[in-house]
NUMAR-306107 format. One record per residue (C-alpha): residue in three letters; chain; x, y, z. Coordinates in steps of 0.05 Angstrom, whole numbers, plus 5000, padded with zeros to 4 digits. Example, Ala and Ser with C-alpha at 12.3 -4.5 7.8 and 13.67 -1.06 7.14 Angstrom:
BEGIN
<lodo ALA,A,<5246,4910,5156>>
<lodo SER,A,<5273,4979,5143>>
//
This chain:
BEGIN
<lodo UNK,A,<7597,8826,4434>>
<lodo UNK,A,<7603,8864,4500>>
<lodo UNK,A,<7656,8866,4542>>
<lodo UNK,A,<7655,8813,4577>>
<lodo UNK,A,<7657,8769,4523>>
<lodo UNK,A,<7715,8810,4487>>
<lodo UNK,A,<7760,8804,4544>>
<lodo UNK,A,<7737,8722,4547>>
<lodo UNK,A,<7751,8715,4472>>
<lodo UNK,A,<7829,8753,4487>>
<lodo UNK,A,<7834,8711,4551>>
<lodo UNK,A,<7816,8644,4510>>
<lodo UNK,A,<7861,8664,4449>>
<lodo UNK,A,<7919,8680,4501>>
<lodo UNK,A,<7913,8616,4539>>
<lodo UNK,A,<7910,8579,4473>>
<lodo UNK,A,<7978,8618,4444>>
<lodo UNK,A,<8030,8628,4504>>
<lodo UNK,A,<8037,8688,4548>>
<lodo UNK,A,<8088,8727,4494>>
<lodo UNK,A,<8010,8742,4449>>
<lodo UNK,A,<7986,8777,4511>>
<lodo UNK,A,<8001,8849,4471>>
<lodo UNK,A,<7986,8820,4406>>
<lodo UNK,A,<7918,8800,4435>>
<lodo UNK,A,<7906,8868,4465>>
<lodo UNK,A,<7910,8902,4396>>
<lodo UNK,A,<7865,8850,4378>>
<lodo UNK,A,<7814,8861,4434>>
<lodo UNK,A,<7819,8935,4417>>
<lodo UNK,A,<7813,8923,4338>>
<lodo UNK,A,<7750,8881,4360>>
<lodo UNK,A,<7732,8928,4405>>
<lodo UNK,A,<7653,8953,4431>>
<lodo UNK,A,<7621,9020,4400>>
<lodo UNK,A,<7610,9044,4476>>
<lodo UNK,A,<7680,9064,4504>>
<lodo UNK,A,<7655,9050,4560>>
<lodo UNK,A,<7650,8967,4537>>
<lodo UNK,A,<7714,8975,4510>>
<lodo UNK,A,<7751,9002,4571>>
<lodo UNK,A,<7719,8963,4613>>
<lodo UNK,A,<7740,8899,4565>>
<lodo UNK,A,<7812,8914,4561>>
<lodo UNK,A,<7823,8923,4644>>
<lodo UNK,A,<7780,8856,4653>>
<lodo UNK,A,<7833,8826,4608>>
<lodo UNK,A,<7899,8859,4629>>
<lodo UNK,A,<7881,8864,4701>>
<lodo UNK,A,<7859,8775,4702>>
<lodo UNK,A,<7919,8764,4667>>
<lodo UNK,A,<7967,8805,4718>>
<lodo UNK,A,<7932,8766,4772>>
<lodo UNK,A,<7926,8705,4743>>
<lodo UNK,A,<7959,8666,4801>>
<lodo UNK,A,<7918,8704,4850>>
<lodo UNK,A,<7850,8694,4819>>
<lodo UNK,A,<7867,8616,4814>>
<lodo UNK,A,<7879,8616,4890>>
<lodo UNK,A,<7816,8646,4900>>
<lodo UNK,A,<7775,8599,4857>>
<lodo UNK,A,<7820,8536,4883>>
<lodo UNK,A,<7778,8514,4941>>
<lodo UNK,A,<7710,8522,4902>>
<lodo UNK,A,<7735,8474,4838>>
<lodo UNK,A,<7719,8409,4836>>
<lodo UNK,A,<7747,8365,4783>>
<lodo UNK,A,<7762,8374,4723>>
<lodo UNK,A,<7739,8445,4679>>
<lodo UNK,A,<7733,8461,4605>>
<lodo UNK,A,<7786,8511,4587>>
<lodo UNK,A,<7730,8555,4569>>
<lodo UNK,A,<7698,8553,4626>>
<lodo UNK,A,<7761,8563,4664>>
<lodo UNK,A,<7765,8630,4631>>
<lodo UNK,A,<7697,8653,4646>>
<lodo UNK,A,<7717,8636,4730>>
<lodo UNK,A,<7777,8673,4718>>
<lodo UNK,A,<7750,8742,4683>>
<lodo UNK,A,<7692,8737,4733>>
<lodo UNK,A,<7732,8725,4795>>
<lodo UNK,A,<7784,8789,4773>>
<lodo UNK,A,<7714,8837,4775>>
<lodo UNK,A,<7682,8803,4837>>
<lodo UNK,A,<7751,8817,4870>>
<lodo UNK,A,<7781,8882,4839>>
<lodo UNK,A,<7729,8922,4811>>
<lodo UNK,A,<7695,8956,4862>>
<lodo UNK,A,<7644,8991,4818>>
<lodo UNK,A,<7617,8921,4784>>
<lodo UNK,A,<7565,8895,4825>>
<lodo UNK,A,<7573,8825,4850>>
<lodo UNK,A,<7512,8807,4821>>
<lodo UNK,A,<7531,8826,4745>>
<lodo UNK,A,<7595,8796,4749>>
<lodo UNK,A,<7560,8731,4767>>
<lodo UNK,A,<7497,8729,4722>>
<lodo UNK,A,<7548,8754,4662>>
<lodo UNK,A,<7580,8700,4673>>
<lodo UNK,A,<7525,8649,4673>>
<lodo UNK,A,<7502,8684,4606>>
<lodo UNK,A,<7568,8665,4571>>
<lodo UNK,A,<7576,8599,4597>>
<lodo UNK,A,<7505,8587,4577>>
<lodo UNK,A,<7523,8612,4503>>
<lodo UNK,A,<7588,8586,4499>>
<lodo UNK,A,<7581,8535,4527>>
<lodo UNK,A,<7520,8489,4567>>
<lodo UNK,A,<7466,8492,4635>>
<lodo UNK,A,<7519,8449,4664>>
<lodo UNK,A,<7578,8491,4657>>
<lodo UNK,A,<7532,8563,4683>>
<lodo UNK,A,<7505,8521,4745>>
<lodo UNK,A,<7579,8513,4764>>
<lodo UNK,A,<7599,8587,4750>>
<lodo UNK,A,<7541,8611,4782>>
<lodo UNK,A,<7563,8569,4845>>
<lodo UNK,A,<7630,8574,4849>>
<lodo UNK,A,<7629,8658,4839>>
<lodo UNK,A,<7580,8672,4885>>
<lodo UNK,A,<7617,8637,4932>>
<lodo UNK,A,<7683,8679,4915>>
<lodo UNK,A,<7636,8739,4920>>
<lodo UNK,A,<7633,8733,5000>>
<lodo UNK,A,<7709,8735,4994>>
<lodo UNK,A,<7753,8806,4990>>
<lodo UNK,A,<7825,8813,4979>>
<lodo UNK,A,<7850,8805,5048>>
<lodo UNK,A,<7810,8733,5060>>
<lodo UNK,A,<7829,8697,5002>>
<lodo UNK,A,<7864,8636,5028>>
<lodo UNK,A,<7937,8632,5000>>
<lodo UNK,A,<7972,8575,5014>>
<lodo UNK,A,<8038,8607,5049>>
<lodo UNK,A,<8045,8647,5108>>
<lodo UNK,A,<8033,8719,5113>>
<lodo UNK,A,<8105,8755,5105>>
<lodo UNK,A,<8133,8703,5068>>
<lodo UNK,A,<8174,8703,4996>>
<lodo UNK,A,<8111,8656,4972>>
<lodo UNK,A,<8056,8689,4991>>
<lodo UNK,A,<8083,8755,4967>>
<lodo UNK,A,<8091,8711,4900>>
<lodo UNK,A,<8027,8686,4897>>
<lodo UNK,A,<7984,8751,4926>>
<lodo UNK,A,<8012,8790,4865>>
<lodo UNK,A,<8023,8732,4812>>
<lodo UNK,A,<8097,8731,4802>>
<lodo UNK,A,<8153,8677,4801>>
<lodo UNK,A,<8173,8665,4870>>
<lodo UNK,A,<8248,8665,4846>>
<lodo UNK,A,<8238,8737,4817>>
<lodo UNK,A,<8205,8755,4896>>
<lodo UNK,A,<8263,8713,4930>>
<lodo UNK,A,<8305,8770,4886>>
<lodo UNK,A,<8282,8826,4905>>
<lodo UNK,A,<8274,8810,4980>>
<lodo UNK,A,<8345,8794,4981>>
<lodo UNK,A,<8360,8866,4945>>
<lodo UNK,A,<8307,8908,4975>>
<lodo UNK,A,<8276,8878,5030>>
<lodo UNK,A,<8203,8863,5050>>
<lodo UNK,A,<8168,8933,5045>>
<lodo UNK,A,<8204,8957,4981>>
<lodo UNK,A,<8186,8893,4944>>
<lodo UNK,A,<8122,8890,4964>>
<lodo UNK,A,<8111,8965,4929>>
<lodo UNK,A,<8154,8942,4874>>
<lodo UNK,A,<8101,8888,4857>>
<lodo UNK,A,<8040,8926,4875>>
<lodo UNK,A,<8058,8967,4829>>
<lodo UNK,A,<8077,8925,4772>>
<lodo UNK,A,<7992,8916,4776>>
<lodo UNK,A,<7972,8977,4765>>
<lodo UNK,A,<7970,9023,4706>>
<lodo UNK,A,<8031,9057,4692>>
<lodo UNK,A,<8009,9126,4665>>
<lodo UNK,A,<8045,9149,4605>>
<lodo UNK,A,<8108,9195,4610>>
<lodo UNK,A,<8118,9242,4553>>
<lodo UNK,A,<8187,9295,4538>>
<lodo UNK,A,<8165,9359,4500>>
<lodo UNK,A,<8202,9366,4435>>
<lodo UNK,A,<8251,9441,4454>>
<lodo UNK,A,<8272,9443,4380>>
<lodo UNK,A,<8259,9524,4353>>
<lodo UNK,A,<8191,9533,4323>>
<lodo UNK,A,<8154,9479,4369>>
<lodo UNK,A,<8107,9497,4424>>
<lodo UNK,A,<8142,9504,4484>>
<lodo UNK,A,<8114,9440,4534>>
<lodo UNK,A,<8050,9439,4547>>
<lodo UNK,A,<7987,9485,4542>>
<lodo UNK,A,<7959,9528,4599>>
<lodo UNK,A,<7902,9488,4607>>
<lodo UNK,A,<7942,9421,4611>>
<lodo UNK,A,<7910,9361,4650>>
<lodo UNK,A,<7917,9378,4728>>
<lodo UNK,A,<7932,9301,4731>>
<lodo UNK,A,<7996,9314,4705>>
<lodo UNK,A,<8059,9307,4748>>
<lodo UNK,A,<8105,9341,4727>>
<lodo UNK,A,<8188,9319,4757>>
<lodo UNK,A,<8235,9372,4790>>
<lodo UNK,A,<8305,9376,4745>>
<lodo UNK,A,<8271,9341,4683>>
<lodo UNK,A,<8226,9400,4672>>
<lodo UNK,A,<8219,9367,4592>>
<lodo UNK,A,<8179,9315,4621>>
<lodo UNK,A,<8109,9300,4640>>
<lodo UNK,A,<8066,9242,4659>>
<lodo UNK,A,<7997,9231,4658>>
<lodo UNK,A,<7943,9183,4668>>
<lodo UNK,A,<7928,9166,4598>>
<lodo UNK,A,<7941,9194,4523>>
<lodo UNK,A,<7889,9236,4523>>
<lodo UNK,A,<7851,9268,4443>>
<lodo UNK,A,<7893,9332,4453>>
<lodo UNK,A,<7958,9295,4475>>
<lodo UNK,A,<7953,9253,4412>>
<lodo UNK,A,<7947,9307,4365>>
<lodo UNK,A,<8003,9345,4401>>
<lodo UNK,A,<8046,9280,4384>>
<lodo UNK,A,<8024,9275,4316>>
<lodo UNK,A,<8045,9336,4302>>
<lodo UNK,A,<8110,9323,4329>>
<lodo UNK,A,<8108,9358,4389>>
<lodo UNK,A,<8133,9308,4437>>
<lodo UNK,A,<8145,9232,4446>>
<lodo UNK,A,<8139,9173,4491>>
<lodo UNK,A,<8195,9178,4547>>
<lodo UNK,A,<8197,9125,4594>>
<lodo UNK,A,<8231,9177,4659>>
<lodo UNK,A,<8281,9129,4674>>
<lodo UNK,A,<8305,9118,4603>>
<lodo UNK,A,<8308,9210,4602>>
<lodo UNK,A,<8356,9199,4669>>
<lodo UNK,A,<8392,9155,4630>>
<lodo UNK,A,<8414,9206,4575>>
<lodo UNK,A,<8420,9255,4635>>
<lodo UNK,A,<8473,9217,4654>>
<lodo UNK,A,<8507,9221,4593>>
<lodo UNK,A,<8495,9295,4588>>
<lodo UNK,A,<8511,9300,4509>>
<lodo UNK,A,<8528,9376,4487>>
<lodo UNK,A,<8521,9409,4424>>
<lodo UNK,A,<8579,9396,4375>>
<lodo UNK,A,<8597,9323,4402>>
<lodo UNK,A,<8595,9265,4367>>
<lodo UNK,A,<8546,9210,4401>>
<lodo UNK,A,<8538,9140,4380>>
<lodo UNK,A,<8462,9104,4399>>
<lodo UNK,A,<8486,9028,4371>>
<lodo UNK,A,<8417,9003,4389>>
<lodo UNK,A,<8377,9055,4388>>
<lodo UNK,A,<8306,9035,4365>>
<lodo UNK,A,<8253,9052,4383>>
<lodo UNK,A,<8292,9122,4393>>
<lodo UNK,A,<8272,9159,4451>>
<lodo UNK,A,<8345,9160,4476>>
<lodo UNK,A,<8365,9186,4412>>
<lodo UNK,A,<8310,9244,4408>>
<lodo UNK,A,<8325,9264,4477>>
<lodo UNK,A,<8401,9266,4452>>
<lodo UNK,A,<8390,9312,4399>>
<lodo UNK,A,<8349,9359,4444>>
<lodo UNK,A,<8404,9359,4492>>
<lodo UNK,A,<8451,9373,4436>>
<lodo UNK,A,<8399,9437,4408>>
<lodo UNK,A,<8404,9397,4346>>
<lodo UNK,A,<8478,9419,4338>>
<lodo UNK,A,<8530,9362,4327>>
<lodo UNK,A,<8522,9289,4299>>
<lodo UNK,A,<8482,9234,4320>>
<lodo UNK,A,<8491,9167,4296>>
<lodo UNK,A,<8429,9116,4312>>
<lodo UNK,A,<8431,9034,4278>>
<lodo UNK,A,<8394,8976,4300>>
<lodo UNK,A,<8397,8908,4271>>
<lodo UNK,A,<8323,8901,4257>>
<lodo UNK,A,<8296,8947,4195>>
<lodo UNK,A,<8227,8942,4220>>
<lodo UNK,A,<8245,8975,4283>>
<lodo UNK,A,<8287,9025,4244>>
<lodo UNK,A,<8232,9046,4198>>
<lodo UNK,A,<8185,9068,4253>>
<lodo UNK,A,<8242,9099,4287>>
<lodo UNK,A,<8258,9144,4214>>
<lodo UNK,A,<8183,9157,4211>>
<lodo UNK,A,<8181,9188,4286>>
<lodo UNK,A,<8246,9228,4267>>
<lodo UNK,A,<8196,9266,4206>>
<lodo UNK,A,<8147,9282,4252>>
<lodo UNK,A,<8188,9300,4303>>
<lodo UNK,A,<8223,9351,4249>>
<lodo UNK,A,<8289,9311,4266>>
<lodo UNK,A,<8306,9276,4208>>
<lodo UNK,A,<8369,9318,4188>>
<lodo UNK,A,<8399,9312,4255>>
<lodo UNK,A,<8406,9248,4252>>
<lodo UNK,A,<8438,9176,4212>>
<lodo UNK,A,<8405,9116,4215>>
<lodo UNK,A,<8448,9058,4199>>
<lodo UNK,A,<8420,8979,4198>>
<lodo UNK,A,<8471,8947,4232>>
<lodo UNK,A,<8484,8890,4286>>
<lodo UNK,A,<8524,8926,4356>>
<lodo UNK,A,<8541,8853,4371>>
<lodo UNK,A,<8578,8846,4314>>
<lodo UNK,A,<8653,8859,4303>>
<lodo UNK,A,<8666,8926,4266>>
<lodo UNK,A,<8593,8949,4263>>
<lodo UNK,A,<8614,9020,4276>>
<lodo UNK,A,<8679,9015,4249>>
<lodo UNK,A,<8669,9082,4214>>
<lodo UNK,A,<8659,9122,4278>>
<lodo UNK,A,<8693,9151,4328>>
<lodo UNK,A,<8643,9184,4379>>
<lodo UNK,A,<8648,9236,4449>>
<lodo UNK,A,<8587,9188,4472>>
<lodo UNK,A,<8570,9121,4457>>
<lodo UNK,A,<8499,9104,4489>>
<lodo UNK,A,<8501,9027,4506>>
<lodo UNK,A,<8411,9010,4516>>
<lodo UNK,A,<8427,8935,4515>>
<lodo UNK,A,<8379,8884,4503>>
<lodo UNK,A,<8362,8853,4568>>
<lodo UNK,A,<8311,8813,4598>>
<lodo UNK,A,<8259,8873,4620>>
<lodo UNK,A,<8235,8860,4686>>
<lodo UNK,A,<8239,8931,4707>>
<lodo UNK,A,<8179,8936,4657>>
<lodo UNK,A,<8124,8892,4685>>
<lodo UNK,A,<8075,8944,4697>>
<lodo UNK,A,<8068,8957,4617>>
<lodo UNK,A,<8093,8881,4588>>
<lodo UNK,A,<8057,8846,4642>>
<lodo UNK,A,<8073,8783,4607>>
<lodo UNK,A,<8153,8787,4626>>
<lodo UNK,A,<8136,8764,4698>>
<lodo UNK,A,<8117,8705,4675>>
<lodo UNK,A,<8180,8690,4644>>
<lodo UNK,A,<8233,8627,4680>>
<lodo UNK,A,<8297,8645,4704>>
<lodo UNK,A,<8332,8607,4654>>
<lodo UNK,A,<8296,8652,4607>>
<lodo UNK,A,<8351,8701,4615>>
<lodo UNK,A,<8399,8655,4585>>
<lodo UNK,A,<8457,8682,4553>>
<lodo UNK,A,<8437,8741,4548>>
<lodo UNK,A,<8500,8767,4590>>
<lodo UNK,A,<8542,8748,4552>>
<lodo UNK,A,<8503,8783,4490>>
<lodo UNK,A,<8509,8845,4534>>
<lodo UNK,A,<8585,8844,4545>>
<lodo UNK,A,<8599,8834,4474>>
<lodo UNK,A,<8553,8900,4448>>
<lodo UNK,A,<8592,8933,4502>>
<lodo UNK,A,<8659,8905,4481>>
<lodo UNK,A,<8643,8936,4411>>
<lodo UNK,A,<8621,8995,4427>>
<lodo UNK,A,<8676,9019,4470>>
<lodo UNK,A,<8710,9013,4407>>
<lodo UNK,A,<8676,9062,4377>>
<lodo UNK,A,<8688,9115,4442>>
<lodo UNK,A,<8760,9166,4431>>
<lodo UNK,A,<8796,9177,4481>>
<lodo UNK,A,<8773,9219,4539>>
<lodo UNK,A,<8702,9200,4513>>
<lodo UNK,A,<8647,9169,4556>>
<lodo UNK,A,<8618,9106,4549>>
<lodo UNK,A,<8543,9094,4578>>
<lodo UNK,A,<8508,9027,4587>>
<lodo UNK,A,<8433,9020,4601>>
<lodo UNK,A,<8381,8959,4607>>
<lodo UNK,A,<8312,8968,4631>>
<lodo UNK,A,<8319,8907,4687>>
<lodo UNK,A,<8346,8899,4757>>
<lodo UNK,A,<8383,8832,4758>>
<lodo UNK,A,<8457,8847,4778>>
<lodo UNK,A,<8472,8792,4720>>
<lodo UNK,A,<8457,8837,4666>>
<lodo UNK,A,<8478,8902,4710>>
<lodo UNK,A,<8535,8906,4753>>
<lodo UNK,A,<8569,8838,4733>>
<lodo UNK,A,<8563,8850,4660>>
<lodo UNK,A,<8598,8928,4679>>
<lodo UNK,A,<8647,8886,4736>>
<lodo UNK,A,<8670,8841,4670>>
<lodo UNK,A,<8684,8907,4625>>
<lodo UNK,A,<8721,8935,4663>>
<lodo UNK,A,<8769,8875,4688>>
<lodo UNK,A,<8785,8865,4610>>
<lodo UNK,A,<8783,8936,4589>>
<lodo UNK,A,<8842,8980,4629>>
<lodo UNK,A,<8820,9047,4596>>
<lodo UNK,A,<8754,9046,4626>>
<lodo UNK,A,<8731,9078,4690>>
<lodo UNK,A,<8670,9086,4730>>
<lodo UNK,A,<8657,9158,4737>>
<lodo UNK,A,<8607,9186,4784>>
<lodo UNK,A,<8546,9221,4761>>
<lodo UNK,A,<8486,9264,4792>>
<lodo UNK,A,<8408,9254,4780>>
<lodo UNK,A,<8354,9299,4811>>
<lodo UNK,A,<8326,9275,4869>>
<lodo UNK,A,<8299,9224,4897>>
<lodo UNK,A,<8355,9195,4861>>
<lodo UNK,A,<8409,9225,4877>>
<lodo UNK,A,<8494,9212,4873>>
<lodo UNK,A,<8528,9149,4840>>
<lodo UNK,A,<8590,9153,4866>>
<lodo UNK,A,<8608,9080,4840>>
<lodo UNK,A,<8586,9108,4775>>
<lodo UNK,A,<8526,9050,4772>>
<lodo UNK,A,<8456,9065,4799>>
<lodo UNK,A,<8397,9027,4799>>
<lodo UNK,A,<8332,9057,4793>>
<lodo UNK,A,<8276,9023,4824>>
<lodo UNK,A,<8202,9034,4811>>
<lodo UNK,A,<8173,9058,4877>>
<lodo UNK,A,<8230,9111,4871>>
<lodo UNK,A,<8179,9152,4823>>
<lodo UNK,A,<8142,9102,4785>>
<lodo UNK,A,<8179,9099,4725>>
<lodo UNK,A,<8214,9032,4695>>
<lodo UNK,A,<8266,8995,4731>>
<lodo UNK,A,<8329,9010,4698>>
<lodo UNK,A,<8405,9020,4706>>
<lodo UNK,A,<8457,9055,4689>>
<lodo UNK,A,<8524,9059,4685>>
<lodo UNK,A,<8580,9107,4665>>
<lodo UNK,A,<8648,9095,4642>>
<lodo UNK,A,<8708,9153,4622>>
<lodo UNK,A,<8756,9125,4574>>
<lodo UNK,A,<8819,9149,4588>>
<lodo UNK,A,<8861,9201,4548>>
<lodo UNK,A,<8920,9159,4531>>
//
């Protein structure tokens, strides 16, 4: 197959299996995947970038459609409208005839006469003359020009305003890069070589952190042999904020997949004790597998337990307990592209899921410890409400400011949001709480 017809075959599985397969049909496209790299790159962005722009691509072809369409053939206008429209180094005409090919296979002359048709008509279009039904500047054609739920625009407009959240969504459509932290233990390499990639950009007061355009051969083998990790940067400001030194005791109640507890251990030089659980073993397993190659695996205990539950931790009594609740992710659309797609009443009770880990956890903090609590989303529900709730039923608790390199800057409220245009990391928040010493 080429790759045309491997991202069809992921875009047909998806559309027959709900928008949560959309990774498990990547792996899939990628286990399927063409000799050529070339084939097989160019499958998996024909498959990740129509699914992103789903919405979009289905305005485009809107006008041109006329009755009723075989799913499959609804797939074949969608792939082929996302190249006529985004990539600039397909030609118009190969989009179109591959098209006609795989309708032609897949399907019959009937179905290829109306792809041939209606693509060559949304080849004379660009992105700035599609017709979108909602005027320029408004919450629903901001929705609609970069395919998300116009509740989730409505949002952000109201938090950010017009320019921010139209940068907040461009950018959930583009590829993320990959952020790694250098592993500072003795005996490792010290960051990266001389001859690193010149794409990397490197981040002023996390000097343990790099991101670059892709996992390159050489990156890989430097994380194989346990050299560094994946680091989201906003998830590394997070444990910033807690600033755990060598000697404490910290507390990571839902740790997996880990990277808050590696970067805690680095921060501690390895000196001290880290505790890391996690209610599901699968999770936990990978997470005691990166620990050996990471040369990590003394420094810390894994322990299979549920944060939500009462007495999880009972046996511990930590300097730091690092809340990472489970939340609803939308500050990490631009890697799980399938979260936009997600209802509002998707986030369900998940707040009050939230406020119970954190309930338990503060349990586990002594007095004159700190108490952080982290989700990777931007809805004030599972943020500053959930933290608001805390602290009007726990008395010992405080907000205590904190200070992040720039561009982020002071919280003085102790609570900061970090937004993706800020430096193109995940949309996260953070909060930190000093118990008191009584």
């Amino acid at each position: 197959m080429n790759a045309r017809e491997l991202a069809l075959n992921a875009c047909a599985r998806l559309r027959r299996e709900g928008d949560q397969s959309f990774e498990k049909n990547l792996e899939l496209l990628r286990r399927e995947g063409a000799q050529d790299p070339r084939d097989r790159d160019l499958a998996e962005r024909i498959y990740i970038g129509a699914f992103q722009n789903r919405d979009f691509l289905q305005a485009a072809l809107a006008p041109y459609v006329r009755g009723k369409q075989h799913p499959l053939l609804k797939d074949i206008l969608l792939t082929g409208a996302y190249q006529l429209l985004f990539l600039d180094r397909v030609p118009a005409s190969a989009a179109v005839n591959e098209a006609v090919k795989l309708c032609r296979r897949r399907l019959n002359a009937g179905a290829a006469s109306t792809a041939n048709a209606i693509l060559r008509r949304v080849s004379t279009l660009t992105l700035e003359t599609v017709p979108l039904d909602a005027p320029e500047g408004s919450a629903a054609h901001l929705a609609c020009r970069y395919s998300h739920p116009l509740w989730l625009v409505e949002e952000l407009l109201d938090r950010i305003g017009y320019d921010r959240t139209r940068r907040f969504l461009e950018l959930d459509n583009t590829p993320s890069g990959v952020t790694i932290q250098w592993n500072t233990l003795p005996g490792r390499p010290a960051g990266p070589d001389p001859d690193f990639d010149e794409e990397a950009r490197r981040w002023p007061g996390v000097e343990d952190c790099v991101t670059v355009p892709t996992l390159t051969k050489a990156l890989r083998e430097r994380m194989e042999a346990g050299d560094c990790f994946v680091q989201d940067l906003s998830a590394r400001l997070a444990v910033l904020a807690a600033d755990p030194q060598p000697g404490e005791t910290v507390l990571d109640p839902c740790a997996a997949p880990g990277g808050k507890t590696f970067s805690a251990i680095l921060a501690m030089k390895g000196e001290g004790r880290v505790i890391a659980g996690d209610f599901s073993s699968g999770r936990l397993g990978r997470m005691e597998e990166n620990l050996r190659r990471l040369g990590m695996e003394k420094l810390a205990e894994l322990r299979y337990r549920d944060a939500a539950q009462p007495g999880a931790y009972e046996d511990i009594l930590a300097d730091r307990v690092l809340v990472d609740a489970p939340c609803s992710g939308f500050g990490t659309i631009r890697k799980k592209p399938e979260i936009r797609y997600k209802k509002r009443e998707d986030l369900g009770t998940l707040p009050e899921l939230q406020l119970r880990i954190l309930k338990e956890s503060a349990k586990r903090v002594r007095p004159g410890g700190l108490l952080l609590y982290s989700t990777c989303t931007i809805f004030r529900q599972e943020n500053e409400e959930v933290v608001a709730r805390f602290l009007r039923e726990e008395k010992t608790f405080h907000p205590e400011a904190f200070t992040l390199p720039e561009p982020f800057g002071i919280a003085r409220e102790g609570m900061m949001t970090i937004w993706p245009d800020q430096a193109e990391s995940d949309g996260f928040f953070i909060a930190r709480l000093r118990k008191s010493d009584e």
